[in-house]
C-alpha positions in Angstrom: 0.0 0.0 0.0 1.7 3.1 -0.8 1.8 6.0 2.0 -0.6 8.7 2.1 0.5 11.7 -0.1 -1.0 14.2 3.1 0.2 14.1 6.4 -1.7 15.5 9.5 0.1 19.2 10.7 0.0 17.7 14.1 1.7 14.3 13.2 4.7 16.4 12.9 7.1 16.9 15.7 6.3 20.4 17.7 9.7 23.2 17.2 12.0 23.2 20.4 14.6 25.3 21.9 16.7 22.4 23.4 19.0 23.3 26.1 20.7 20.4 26.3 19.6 16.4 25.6 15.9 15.9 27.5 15.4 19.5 28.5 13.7 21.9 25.7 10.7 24.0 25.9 8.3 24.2 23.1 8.3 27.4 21.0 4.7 29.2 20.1 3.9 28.6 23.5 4.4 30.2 27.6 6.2 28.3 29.7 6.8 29.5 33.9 10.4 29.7 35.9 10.0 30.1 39.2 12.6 30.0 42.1 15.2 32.2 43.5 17.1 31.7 40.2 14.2 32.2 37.6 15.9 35.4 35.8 19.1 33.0 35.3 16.7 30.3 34.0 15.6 33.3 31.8 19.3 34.7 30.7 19.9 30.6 29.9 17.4 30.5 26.7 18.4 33.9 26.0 21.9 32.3 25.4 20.3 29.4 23.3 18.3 32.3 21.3 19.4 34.7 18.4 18.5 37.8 18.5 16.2 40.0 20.2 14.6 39.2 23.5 12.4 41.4 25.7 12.3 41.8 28.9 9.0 43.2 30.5 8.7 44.4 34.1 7.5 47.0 36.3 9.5 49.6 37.5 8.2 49.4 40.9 9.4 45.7 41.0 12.4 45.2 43.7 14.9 43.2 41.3 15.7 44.7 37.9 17.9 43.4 35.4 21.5 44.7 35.8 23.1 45.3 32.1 26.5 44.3 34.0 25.4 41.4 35.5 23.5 39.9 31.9 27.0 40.6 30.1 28.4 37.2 31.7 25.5 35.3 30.1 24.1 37.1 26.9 25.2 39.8 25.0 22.7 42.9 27.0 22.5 44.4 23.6 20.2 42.1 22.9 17.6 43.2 25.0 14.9 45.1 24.9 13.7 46.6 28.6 9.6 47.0 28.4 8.9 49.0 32.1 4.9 49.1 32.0 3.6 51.1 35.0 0.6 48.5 35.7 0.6 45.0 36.4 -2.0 44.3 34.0 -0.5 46.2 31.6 2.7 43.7 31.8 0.3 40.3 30.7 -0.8 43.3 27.5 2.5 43.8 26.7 4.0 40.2 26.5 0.6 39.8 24.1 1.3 42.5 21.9 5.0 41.5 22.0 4.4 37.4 21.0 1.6 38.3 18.1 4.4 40.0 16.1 6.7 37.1 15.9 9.6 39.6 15.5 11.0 38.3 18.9 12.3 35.0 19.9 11.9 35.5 23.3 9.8 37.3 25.5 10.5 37.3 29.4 7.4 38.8 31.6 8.8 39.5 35.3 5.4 39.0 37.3 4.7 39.8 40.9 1.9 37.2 41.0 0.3 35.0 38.5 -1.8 35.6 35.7 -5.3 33.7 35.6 -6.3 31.3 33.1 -7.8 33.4 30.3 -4.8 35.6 30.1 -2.4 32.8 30.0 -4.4 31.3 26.8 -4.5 34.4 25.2 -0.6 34.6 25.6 -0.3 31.3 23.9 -2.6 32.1 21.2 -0.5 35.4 20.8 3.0 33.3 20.4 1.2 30.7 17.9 -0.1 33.7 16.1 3.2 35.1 15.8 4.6 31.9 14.9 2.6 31.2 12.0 2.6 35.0 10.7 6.5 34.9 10.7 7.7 31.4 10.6 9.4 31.4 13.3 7.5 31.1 16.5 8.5 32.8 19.5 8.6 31.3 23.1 7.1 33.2 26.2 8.3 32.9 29.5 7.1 34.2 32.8 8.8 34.8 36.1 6.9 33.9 39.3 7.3 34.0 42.8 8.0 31.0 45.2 6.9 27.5 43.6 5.5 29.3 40.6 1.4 28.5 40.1 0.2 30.2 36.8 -2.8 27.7 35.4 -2.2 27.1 32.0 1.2 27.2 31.4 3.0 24.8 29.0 5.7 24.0 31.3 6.8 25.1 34.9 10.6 25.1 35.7 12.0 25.7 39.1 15.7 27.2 39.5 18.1 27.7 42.9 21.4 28.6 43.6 23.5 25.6 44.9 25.0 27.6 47.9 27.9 25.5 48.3 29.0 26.5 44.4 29.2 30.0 45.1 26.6 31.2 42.7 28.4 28.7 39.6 25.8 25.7 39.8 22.2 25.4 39.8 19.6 22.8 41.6 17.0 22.8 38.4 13.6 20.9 38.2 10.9 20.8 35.4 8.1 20.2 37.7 5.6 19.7 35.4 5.3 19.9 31.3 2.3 18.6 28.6 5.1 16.1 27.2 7.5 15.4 29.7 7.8 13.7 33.3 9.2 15.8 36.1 12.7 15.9 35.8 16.0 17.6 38.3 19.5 18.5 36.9 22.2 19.4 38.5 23.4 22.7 36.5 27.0 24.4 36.0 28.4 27.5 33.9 31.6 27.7 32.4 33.4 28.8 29.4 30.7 27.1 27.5 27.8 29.0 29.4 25.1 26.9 31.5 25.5 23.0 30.9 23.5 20.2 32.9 26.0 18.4 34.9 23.9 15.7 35.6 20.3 14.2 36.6 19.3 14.4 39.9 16.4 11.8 41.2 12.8 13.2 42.1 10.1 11.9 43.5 7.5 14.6 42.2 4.7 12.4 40.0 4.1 13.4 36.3 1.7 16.1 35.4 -1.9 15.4 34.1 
């Protein structure tokens, strides 16, 4: 029987930034860091991105990115600071940003967390983008403590391994559409961030 000359669009595989073998976030969609070390989780796939990536937060928000301190991860020419004086105007702006598809990435630094609806609309915005351009973006938001936004394609949680001195990283996907929870142990060198190696977990797979 010869194959079928049409094949599905979602037989084939979904585009990835891969940050290293087993860890990779879909792009066209949001995904959550959360953790003490979210912004590096963010400056990591800026790294693994070309070109522009903007970063969206408040003014009024207590931890602001330092230009300095982004040189030793990504080149801060590359981004883009977005300071929207209203929370709610932050979620509009990572919207507006995503539909263009003219950024890879788009980093939303949130006090809180966003409810459903907006959190749809956000992916809807990055496959918009996607399919207007060709190249689909990939949202990210920051939230506090164990992160919580509904929705969210994937939640990622990021601390400083004290002992390391600020050079390694306890990292855990704690729960993705198409991957089991998952903990790295993860180091930066002359070759930037690089998992060192897998760490068990007993967290149980999302559903």
């Amino acid at each position: 029987m010869s194959p079928p000359v049409l094949k599905r669009a979602h037989d084939r595989p979904a585009p990835q930034l891969t940050l290293a073998e087993g860890l990779s976030l879909r792009l066209g969609r949001l995904h959550e860091a959360c953790g003490s070390a979210r912004r590096s989780f963010a400056l990591w796939l800026a790294a693994r991105t070309e070109g522009p990536v903007f970063w969206v937060c408040p003014p009024w928000m207590p931890d602001q990115l330092n230009p300095n301190g982004v040189a030793e991860f990504a080149d801060p020419s590359r981004f883009t600071l977005v300071a929207p004086r209203r929370a709610e105007d932050v979620l509009w702006a990572l919207e507006e940003i995503l539909v263009t598809g003219a950024v890879p990435l788009v980093v939303g630094d949130l006090s809180g967390f966003p409810a459903l609806t907006p959190v749809r609309r956000l992916h809807l915005a990055a496959e918009s983008g996607g399919a207007s351009s060709g190249r689909a973006p990939l949202g990210l938001i920051l939230t506090p403590d164990l992160g919580g936004a509904p929705g969210v394609e994937s939640r990622w949680h990021m601390v400083p391994r004290l002992a390391d001195h600020g050079r390694s990283w306890h990292l855990t996907r704690l729960r993705a559409r198409t991957a089991p929870p998952k903990s790295w142990e993860v180091g930066f060198g002359s070759t930037g961030f690089t998992p060192k190696k897998e760490i068990a977990t007993d967290l149980k797979p999302f559903r």
